[in-house]
N, C-alpha and C positions, 0 to 999 in steps of 0.2 A: 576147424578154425585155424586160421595160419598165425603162426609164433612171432611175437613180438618182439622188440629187444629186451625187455622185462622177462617173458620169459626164458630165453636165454638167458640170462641173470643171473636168475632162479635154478635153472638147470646146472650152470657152472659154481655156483654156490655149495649145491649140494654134492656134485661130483667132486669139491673141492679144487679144483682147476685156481678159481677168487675169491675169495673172502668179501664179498659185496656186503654179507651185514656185520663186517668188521666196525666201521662207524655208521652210526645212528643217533635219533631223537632219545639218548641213553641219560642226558644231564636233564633231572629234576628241576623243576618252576622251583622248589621247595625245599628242603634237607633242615631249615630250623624248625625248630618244636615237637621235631620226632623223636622215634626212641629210640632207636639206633645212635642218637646221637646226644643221649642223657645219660650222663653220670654224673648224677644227682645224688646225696644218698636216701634222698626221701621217695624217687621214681613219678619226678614230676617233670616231665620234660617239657613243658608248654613255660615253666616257670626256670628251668634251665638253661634254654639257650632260643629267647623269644626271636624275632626275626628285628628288634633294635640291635640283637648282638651281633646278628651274622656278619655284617658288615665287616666286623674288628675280630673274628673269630677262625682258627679253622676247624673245618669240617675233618670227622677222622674216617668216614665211612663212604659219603658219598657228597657231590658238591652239588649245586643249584645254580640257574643262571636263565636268561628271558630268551626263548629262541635259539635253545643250544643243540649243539650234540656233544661226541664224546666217541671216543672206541669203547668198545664193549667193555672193558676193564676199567674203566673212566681214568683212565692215568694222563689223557690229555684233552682237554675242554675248552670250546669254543663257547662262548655268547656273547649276545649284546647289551651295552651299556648305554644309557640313556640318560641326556642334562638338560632340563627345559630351563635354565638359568634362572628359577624362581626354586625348584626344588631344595631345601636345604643338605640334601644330600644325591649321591646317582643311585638313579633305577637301573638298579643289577639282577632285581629276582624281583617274584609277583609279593604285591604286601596281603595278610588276609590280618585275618583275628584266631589268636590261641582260642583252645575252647574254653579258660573261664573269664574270655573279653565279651563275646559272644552272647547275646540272649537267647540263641539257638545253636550255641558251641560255635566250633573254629568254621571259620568260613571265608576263601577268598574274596578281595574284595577289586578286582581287576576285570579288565575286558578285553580277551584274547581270543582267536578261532583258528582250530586248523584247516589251511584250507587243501590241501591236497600231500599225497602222498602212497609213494609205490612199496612193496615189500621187501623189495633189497633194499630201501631209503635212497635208491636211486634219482632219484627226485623229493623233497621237501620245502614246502611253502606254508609259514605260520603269518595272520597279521595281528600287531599291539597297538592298542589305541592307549595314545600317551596324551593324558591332557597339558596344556600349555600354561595353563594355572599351578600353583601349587600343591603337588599332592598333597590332599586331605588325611593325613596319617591319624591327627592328633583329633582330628573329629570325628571319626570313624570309628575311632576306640571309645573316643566321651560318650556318647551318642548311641551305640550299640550298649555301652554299658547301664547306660540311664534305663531303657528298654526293658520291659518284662518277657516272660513266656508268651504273656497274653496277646502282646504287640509285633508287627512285622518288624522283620530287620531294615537296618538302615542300609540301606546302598549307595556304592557309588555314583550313581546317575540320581541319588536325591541331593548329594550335594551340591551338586548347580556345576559340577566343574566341566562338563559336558555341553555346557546352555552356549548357545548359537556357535555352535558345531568350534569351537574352540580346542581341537585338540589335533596331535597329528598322528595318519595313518602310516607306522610302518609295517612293513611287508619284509621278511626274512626269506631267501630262497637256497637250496643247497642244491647244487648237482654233480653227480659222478662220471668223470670219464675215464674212471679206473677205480678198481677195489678202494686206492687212495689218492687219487686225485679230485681233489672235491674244490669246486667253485662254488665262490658264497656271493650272493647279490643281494645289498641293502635297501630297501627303495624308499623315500620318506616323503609323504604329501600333506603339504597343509591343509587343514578341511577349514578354519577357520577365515575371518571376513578381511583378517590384515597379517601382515610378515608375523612373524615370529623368529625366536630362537632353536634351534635344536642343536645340539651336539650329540653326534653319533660316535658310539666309543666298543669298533669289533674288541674282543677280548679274549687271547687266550691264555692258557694257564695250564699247571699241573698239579693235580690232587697234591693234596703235603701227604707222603709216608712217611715220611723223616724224622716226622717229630713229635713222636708220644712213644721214643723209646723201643722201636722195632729194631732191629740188625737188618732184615731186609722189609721190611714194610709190614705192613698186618697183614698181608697172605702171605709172605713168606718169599717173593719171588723178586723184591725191587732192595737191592743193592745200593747204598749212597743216594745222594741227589742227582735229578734231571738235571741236563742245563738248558736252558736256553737264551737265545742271543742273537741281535740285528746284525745281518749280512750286509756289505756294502760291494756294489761294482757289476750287480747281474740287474737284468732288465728291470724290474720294477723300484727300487729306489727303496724301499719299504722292506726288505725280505728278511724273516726270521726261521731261524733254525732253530728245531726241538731236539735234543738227544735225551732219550729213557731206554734206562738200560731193558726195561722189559719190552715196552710197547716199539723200540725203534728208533730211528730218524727220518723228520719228516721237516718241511720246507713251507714257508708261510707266505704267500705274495701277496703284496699290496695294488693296485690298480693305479697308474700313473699314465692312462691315457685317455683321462676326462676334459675335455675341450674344458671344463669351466674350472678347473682345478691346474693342470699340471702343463696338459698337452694343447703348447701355441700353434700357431697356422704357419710359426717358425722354427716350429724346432720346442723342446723342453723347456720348462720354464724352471728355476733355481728354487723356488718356492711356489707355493699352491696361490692361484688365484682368489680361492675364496677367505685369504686371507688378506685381502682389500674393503670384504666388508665384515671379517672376523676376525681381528688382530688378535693375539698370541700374548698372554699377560702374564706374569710368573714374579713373584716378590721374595727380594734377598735383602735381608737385613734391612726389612720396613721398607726397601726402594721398591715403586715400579718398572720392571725393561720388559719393554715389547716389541712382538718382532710383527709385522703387517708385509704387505705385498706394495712393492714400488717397482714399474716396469719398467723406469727409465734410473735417470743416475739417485744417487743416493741421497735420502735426507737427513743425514747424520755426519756431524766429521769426524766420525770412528777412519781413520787409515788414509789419513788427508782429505776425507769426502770427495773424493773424485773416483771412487770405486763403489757399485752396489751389487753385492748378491743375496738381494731381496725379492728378486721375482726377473729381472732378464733372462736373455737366452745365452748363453756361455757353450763355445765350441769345443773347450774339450771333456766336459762331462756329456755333450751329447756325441761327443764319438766315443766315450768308452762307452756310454748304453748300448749303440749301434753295433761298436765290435762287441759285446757281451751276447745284446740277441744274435748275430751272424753265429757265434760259437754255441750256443742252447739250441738253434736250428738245426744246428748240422747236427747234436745230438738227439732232439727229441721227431724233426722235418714235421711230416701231415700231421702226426698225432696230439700234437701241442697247440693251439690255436686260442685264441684271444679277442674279444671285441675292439673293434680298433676304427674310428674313436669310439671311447665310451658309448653307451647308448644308441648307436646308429645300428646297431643291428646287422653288421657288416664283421664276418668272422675272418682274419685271418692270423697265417704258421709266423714263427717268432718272425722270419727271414724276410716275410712281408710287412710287418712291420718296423724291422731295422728300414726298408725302401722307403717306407713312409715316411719314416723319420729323414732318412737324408732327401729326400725330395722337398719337404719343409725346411729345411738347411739351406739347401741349393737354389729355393726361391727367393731366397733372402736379396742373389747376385741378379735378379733376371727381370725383366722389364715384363712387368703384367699389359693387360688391354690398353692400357692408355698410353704406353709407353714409359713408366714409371719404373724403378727398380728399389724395393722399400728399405733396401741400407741407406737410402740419400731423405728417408721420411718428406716425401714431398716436395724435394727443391724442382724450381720449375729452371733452374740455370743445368741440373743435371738433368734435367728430365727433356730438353730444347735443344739447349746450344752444343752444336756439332763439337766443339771445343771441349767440353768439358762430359759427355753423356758416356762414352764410352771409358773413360780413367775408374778403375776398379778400387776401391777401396777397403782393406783386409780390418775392419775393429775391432779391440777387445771383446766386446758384448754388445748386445741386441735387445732391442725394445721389447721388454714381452707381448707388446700385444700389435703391434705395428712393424715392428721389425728395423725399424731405423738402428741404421750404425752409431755406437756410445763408445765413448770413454777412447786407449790411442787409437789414431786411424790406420795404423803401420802395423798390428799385431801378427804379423805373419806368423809368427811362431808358433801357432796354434791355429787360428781363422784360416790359415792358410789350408788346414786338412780339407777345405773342402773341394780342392782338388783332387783329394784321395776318394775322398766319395762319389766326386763326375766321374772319376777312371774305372770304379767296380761298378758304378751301375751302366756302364758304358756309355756313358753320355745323356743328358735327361734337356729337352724341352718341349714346352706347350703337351704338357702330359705323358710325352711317348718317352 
């Protein structure tokens, strides 16, 4: 039988060459109610740290989380967190029943499946079915408690919260293109008959050593605190840096080239699109401020109101991406590769997608099929008369989703770079 890249994996695994099952499906669904994690003085650990505490609590032995992993030593942990905007709190871990809630002891009360997965965790795919209702916590418990020996238990699909497919399908995926390079893909489908809410919340973390009194943690081998901290100025906009002093340094990137989110047909947009139909709400001192997605000038007179970076296209954050991926490429070239746009299925190296990007830059100046060029958003006087079609004009910012020129028309000071970028890609039209 001819050898796969698994096993090869496998092989280099054990010869020690890569540590392939350095991270894995290692983070627990679960860690309240166990015993590892009662001290109690009575040795009731279902009645010591129920799964209402986890929440507000840390774990001293090992942590929990829906769709995680973890390096082997669990000092840094990935999962997902989940807001159907009814829940009174986020789904961070599966809920079940201690065993004296239970009329047949402790028993999850969720619906989860794994659906695939290799032995170096070279690949993993889990899906959670989140209903769009309220989770039933409080009924679950009534309800199962009411119940005798005699009678079946009560489950989650008797609640009704399940009834005419009301709930949403996500799908968790991890793949390795190195012992630790691991890409995570979230996928969320509505199954029910109308929109809904979801808030999807990646999360990661690090075990707490720190604090029940250890010098170097309860095995003896972790030193101080971790840190960790958002990066700013390298390709993805989102990137987080983990330092532990046992497990390492390791690098976290956010995905910022989702046509419906970030990445315009012009270039970057300042804020996420989907923040047009999900504004951003946060309250200070009893006030509401919220920040939403505006692709044109501002609707606020914060800074004279003739300024908006609420979602345009702004040229000199989309040339530090540009020069950031040009500098990651020449360090990582073929081995580094990214979906570009999102979801299309279309893999390419950092350096190809710096092109991308400035190609959507550069179309901002260039007259599509009809002869249009969408810094003039439409004028048929630029778009027609000999007199006025060819006068180039350099603006502050760019429509996010049209591309028309906003805000001075004179900004050279920076619009201007996209001279910079016609001379390294050595000239770009009608695609070549």
């Amino acid at each position: 039988m001819k050898k796969s890249a698994e096993h090869q994996r496998l092989q280099d695994h054990l010869d020690r060459k890569a540590s392939w099952k350095k991270w894995g499906p290692y983070l627990s669904e679960r860690s309240w109610g166990t015993v590892r994690e009662d001290y109690s003085p009575y040795g009731s650990a279902w009645d010591y740290f129920p799964h209402d505490n986890a929440r507000s609590k840390a774990y001293r032995w090992g942590e929990d989380g829906i769709a995680g992993i973890s390096d082997r030593h669990q000092y840094i942990c990935f999962a997902l967190s989940l807001w159907n905007h009814n829940d009174p709190i986020l789904k961070e871990r599966l809920f079940g029943l201690a065993g004296p809630e239970g009329n047949h002891g402790e028993d999850v009360k969720e619906h989860y499946f794994y659906l695939d997965a290799t032995p170096t965790h070279s690949y993993l795919k889990m899906l959670y079915k989140y209903p769009q209702a309220a989770f039933p916590y409080a009924d679950l418990v009534a309800e199962n408690g009411r119940r005798g020996f005699g009678d079946l238990e009560y489950e989650l699909l008797d609640t009704g919260v399940f009834d005419d497919n009301r709930y949403f399908d996500v799908f968790v995926e991890y793949a390795k293109a190195g012992a630790d390079d691991i890409l995570i893909r979230i996928t969320a489908h509505n199954r029910g008959p109308e929109t809904a809410s979801l808030d999807m919340l990646p999360t990661i973390w690090f075990r707490n050593t720190w604090s029940f009194g250890y010098d170097a943690g309860p095995m003896g081998d972790v030193v101080g605190r971790p840190v960790l901290k958002q990066l700013s100025g390298s390709y993805s906009g989102a990137n987080i840096h983990l330092s532990h002093l046992a497990a390492g340094d390791y690098f976290f990137y956010a995905d910022k080239l989702d046509e419906n989110e970030f990445l315009s047909p012009y270039g970057i947009r300042s804020i996420s699109k989907l923040h047009q139909d999900q504004p951003y709400t946060f309250w200070v001192v009893g006030q509401p401020h919220t920040i939403d997605y505006h692709p044109a000038e501002s609707k606020s007179g914060l800074f004279g109101g003739n300024s908006n970076c609420r979602g345009p296209i702004w040229f000199p954050i989309n040339y530090l991406l540009i020069e950031s991926l040009q500098k990651y490429h020449h360090l990582y070239g073929e081995s580094l590769k990214v979906e570009c746009p999102t979801g299309s299925g279309q893999m390419m190296n950092l350096g190809e997608v710096a092109t991308e990007l400035s190609r959507r830059l550069i179309k901002l100046f260039l007259r599509d099929g009809n002869g249009e060029r969408p810094i003039y958003g439409g004028s048929r006087l630029f778009r027609d008369d000999p007199h006025w079609r060819d006068h180039i004009l350099f603006n502050e910012y760019f429509h996010g989703d049209n591309g028309a020129g906003l805000g001075a028309s004179h900004q050279t000071g920076w619009t201007g770079l996209v001279a910079k970028l016609i001379q390294q890609s050595g000239g770009w039209k009608d695609g070549n």
